[in-house]
Each structure stands twice: as structure tokens, then as C-alpha cells.
C-alpha positions as CSV (number, residue, x, y, z in Angstrom):
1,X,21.8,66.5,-42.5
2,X,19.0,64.5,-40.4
3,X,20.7,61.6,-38.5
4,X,19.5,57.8,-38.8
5,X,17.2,57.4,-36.6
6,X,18.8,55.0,-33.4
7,X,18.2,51.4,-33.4
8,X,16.2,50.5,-30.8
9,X,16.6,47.7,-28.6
10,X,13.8,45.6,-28.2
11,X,13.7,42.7,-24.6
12,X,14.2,39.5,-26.1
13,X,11.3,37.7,-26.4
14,X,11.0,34.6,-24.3
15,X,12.5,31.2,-25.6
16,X,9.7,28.8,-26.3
17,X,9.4,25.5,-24.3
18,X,10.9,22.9,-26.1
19,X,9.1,20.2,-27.4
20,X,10.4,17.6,-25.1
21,X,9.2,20.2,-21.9
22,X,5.8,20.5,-23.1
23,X,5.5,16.7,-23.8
24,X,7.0,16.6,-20.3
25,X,4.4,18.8,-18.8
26,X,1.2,16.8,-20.2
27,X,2.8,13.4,-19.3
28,X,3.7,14.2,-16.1
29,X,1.5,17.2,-14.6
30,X,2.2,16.8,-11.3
31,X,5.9,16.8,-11.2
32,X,7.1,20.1,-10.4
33,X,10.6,19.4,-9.0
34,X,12.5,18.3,-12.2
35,X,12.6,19.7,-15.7
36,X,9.9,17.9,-17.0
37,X,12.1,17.9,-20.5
38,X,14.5,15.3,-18.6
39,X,11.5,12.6,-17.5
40,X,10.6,12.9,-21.2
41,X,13.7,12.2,-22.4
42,X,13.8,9.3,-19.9
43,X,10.6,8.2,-20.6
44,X,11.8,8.0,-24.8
45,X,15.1,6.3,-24.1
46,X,13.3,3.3,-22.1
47,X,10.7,3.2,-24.8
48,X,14.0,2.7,-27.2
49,X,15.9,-0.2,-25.2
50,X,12.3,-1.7,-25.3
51,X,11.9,-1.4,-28.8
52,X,15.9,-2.9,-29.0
53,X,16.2,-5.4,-26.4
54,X,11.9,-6.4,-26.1
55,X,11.1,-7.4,-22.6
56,X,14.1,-8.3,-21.4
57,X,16.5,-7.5,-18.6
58,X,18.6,-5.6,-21.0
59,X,15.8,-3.2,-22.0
60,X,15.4,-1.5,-18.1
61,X,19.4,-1.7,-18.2
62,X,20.6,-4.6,-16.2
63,X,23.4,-7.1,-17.7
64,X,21.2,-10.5,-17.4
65,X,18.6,-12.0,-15.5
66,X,20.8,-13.2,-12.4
67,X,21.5,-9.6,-11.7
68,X,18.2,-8.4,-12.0
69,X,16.9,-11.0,-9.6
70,X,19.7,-10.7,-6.9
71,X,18.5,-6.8,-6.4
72,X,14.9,-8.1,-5.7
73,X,15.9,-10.2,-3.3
74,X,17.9,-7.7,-1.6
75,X,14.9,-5.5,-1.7
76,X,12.6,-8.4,0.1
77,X,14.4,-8.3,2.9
78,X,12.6,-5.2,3.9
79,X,9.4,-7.6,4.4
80,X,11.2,-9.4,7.3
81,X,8.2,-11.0,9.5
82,X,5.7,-9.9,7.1
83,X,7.4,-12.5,4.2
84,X,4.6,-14.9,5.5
85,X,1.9,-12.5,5.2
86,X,-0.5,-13.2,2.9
87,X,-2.4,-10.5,1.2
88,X,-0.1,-7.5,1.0
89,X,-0.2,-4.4,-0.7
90,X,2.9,-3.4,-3.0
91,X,3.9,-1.0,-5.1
92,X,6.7,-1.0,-7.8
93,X,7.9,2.8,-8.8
94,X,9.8,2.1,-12.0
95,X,8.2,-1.1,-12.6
96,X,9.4,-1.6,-16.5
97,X,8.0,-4.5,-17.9
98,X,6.6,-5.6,-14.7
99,X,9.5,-8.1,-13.5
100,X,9.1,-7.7,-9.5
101,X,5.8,-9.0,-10.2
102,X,6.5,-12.1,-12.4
103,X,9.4,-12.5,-9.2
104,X,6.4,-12.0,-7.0
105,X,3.3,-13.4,-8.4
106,X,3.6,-16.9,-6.8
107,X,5.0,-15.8,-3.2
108,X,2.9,-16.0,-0.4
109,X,2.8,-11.9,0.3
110,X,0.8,-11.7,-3.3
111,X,-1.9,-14.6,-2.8
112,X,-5.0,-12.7,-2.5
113,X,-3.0,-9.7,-2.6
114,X,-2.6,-6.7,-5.3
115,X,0.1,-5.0,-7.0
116,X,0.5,-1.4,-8.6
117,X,3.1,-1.0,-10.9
118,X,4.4,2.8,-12.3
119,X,6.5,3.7,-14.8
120,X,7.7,6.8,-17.0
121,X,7.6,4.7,-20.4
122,X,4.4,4.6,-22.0
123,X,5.6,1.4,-23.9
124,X,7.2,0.0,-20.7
125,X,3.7,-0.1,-18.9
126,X,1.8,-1.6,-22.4
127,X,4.5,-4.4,-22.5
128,X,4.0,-4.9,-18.8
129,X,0.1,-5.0,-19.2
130,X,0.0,-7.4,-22.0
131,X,2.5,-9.6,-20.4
132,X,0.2,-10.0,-17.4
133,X,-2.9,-9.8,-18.4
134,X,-4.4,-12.9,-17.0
135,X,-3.5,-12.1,-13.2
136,X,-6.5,-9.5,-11.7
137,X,-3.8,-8.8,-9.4
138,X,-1.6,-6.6,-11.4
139,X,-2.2,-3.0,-12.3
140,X,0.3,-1.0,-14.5
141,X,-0.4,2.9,-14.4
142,X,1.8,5.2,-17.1
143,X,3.1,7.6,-14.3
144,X,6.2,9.1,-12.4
145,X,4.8,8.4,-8.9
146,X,2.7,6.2,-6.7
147,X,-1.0,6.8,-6.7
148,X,-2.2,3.9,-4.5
149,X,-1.8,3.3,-0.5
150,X,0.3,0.3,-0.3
151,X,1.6,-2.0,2.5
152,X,5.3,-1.9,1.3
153,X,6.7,0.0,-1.9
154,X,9.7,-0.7,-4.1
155,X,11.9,1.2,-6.3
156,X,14.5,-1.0,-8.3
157,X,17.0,0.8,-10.7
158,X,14.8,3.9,-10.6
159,X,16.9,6.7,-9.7
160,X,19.9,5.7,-11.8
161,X,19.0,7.1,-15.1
162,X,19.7,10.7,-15.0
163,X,21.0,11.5,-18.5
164,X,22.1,15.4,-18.5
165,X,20.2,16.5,-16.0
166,X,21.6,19.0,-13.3
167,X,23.1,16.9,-10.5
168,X,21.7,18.6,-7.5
169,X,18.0,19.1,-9.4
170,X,18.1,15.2,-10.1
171,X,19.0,14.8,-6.3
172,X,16.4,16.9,-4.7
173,X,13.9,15.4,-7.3
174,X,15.1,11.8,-5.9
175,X,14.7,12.6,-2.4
176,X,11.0,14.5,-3.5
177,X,9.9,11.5,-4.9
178,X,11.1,8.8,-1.9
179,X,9.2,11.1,0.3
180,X,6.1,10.9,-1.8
181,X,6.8,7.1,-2.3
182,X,7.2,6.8,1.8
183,X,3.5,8.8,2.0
184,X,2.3,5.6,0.6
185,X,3.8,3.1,1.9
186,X,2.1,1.7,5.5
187,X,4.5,-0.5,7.1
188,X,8.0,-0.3,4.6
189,X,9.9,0.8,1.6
190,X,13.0,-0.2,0.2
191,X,14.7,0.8,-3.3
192,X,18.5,0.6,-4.4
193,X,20.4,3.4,-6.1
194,X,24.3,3.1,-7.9
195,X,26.9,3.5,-5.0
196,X,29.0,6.4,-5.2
197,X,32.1,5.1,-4.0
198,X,32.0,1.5,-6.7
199,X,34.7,1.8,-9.5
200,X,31.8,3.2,-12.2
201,X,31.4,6.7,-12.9
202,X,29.5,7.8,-16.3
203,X,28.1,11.5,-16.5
204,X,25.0,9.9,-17.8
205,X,24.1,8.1,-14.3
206,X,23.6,9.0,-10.7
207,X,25.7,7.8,-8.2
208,X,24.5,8.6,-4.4
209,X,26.4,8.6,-1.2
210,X,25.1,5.6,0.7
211,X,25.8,7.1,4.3
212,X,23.9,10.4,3.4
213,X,21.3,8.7,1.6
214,X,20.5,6.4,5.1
215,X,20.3,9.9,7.1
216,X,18.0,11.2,5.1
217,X,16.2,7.9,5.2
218,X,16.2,8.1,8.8
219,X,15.9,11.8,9.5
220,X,13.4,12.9,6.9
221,X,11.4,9.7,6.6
222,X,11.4,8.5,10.1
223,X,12.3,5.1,8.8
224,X,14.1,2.3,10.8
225,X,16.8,2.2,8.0
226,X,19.3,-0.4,7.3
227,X,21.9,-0.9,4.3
228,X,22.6,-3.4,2.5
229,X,25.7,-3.1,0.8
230,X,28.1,-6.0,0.5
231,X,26.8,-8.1,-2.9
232,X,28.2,-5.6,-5.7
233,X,30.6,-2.9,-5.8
234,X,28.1,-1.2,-7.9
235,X,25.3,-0.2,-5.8
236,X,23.4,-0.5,-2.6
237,X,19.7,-0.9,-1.1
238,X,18.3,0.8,1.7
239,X,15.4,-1.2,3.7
240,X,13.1,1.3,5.4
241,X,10.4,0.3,7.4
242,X,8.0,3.0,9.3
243,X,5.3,0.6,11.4
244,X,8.3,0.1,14.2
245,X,9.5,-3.2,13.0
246,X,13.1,-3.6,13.9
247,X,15.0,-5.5,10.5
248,X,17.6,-8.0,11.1
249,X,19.0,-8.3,7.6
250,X,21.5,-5.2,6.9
251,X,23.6,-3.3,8.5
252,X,23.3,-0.1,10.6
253,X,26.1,2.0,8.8
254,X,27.4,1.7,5.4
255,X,30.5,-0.7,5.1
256,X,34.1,1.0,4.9
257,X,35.6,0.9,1.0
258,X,39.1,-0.3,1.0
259,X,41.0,-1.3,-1.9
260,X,40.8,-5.3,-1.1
261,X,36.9,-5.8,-0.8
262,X,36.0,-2.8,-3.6
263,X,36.7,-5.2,-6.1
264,X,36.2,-8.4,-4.1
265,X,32.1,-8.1,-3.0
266,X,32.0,-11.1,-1.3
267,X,34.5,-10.9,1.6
């Protein structure tokens, strides 16, 4: 009696790319460091809180306007002397709707200046381009990093949004993309991330040591670096400036946590 013949075991083929990676892949064609599934995803959920909240502080996920504006002017304090520059380069890396600009548009660094604004959300940069359409000086490109040379570069609120992507590749995509950000920025950068040692923690959000991000902002970049760190438990901004300036706002090391000023941000 003839035996059944054996099955045979055939390599599994290949899983195909899901639909969110391949969308990933023609958004985005030059990231390589990430999953290019999570900027998608990224990219879709700020197109949603646009769609919910409209051009509003709410929709690029801060509480209200007040705390919106008191990050830019943390950030500005990278400008230092150059404040009354006229005529200044920037660039805005996670730009949204285009808000550092309206918060910009009448200082002095922006008369007869120009601003490039960047942004993962197709929709974010439409709103942003019909908002300002009138002012020449204001450019809004659909894209995950900076293309133009700029005086000074900004990243508010940009890193935070991780969603479920792998810790470590979210980190070494974050520190990929400041580098890139610092390649185009002539004189300084600053940007704020969530503050690992604040009272939040959601699995959904990046949360970044503030001493280890400075070194890195120091060692890798070759920044004068300086923190800032003392007007929210939440989360802190880094001033970086690479033209040999020497900052006077910050501080040189990260404050020490205790249980008295984590919840109390203005002692």
C-alpha cells in the first residue's frame, strides 16, 4: 500500500507592506530611520484633531492659547542679541497651522525676512497656507524635515507625538532629525520636548531625559546649549546656538526635581 505523499513545507511568503507603510513611503521618501507606517499614522491623527478642533490650539494638542504662546517665547530666547535683527531666516519643523508665524509675523526678526514652515499633515499645511496667504513671507511645505538654509530653526511640540511606536526607534529618529534640523540652521536652534521626570506618563507620548538630551545637544551638535526648564512640570526647551554666541537666558544643567517645586513651577 503506497504511502501519502509528505506534505511539503513551503517558506512563508513575505508579509505585504501595509497600507499605512506604503503611504508612509511616498509621503515621506526620504525618511529612513522610522517606520514610515508611524509618520503616517501621525500625519492622519493631526489631519483628525484638525478636522475636530479647526485651527485652533487644541487641534496640534495644546490646552489653550496661553500655553501655546508661553512655549514660543521660551523658544525666542534662543535669538538673544539677534531679537533686533531684522531680516532673519526661520524655520518651523512641525509648524501645524502655522502659529509661530502669526506669533512672529509682526516682530522685528521677520520684517523683510522669510519663513519656512513643515509639517507631516497634509491638511495642517493647507490650513496654514490659506490662513496666510496674504504675507509673501510665509512658505508651508507638506514634509517631515527642513529643506531650506535658515538663520535659526524651531521645533515646538514636535517630538511628543509618538503613538505605538518603538521607544528607542522614535528616539534615534528624534535625535536623526535634530541633527538634520541643526544642518540647517546657521546661527541657532531651539525646540522643546515633554520632560521625563513631570508627573505625566501616557504610552502614547515621548517623554525625554532633559540632562541627556542637552549632551547630545552639546556633544553631537556642537551647540552652546542651555535649558530652560522651570515654567511647567511638563516639559522643557533646549536653546542651541552654533555661530559662538554665549545665551544668557537658561540654565547650564537641568534643575534638580524634588517633591516641592514638581508641582509648584514657579518657585
Amino acid at each position: 500500500m503506497t504511502q501519502p505523499d509528505e506534505p511539503r513545507h513551503r517558506p512563508a511568503a513575505p508579509a505585504s507592506p501595509s497600507f499605512a507603510a506604503e503611504l508612509g513611503r511616498v509621503l515621506f521618501p526620504g525618511e529612513t530611520a522610522l517606520d514610515p507606517a508611524t509618520l503616517a499614522h501621525i500625519a492622519a491623527t493631526y489631519d483628525e484633531t484638525l478636522r475636530r478642533a479647526g485651527p485652533t490650539p487644541n487641534s496640534v494638542l495644546w490646552h489653550d492659547r496661553p500655553s501655546q504662546v508661553v512655549r514660543f517665547r521660551k523658544l525666542l530666547k534662543v535669538l538673544g542679541p539677534d531679537a533686533r535683527t531684522r531680516g532673519l531666516v526661520i524655520n518651523d519643523l512641525g509648524c501645524g497651522y502655522g502659529a509661530l508665524f502669526a506669533y512672529l509675523r509682526r516682530k522685528r526678526v521677520l520684517r523683510g525676512g522669510r519663513y519656512f514652515g513643515y509639517d507631516l499633515s497634509p491638511d495642517m499645511v493647507a490650513a496654514a497656507a490659506r490662513l496666510h496667504r496674504r504675507d509673501p513671507r510665509a512658505t508651508f511645505v507638506h514634509a517631515s524635515e527642513a529643506t531650506e538654509e535658515a538663520d535659526f530653526s524651531f521645533a515646538s511640540g514636535t517630538y511628543g507625538l509618538m503613538l505605538d511606536a518603538n521607544r528607542p526607534a522614535w528616539e534615534a529618529w528624534v535625535r536623526d532629525s535634530l541633527r538634520r534640523l541643526a544642518a540647517k540652521s546657521r546661527r541657532g536652534l531651539a525646540f522643546n520636548m515633554l520632560d521625563a521626570r513631570g508627573p505625566d506618563d501616557r504610552h502614547s507620548l515621548y517623554y525625554a531625559d532633559p540632562a541627556a538630551t542637552l549632551a547630545f545637544c552639546r556633544e553631537e551638535l556642537g551647540a552652546r546649549a542651555r535649558i530652560i526648564d522651570t515654567y511647567t512640570p511638563y516639559d522643557f526647551t533646549i536653546l542651541c546656538r552654533f555661530d559662538g554666541v554665549e545665551l544668557t537666558a537658561g540654565r547650564a544643567a537641568p534643575r534638580r526635581i524634588t517633591w516641592w517645586n514638581r508641582w509648584l513651577p514657579f518657585l
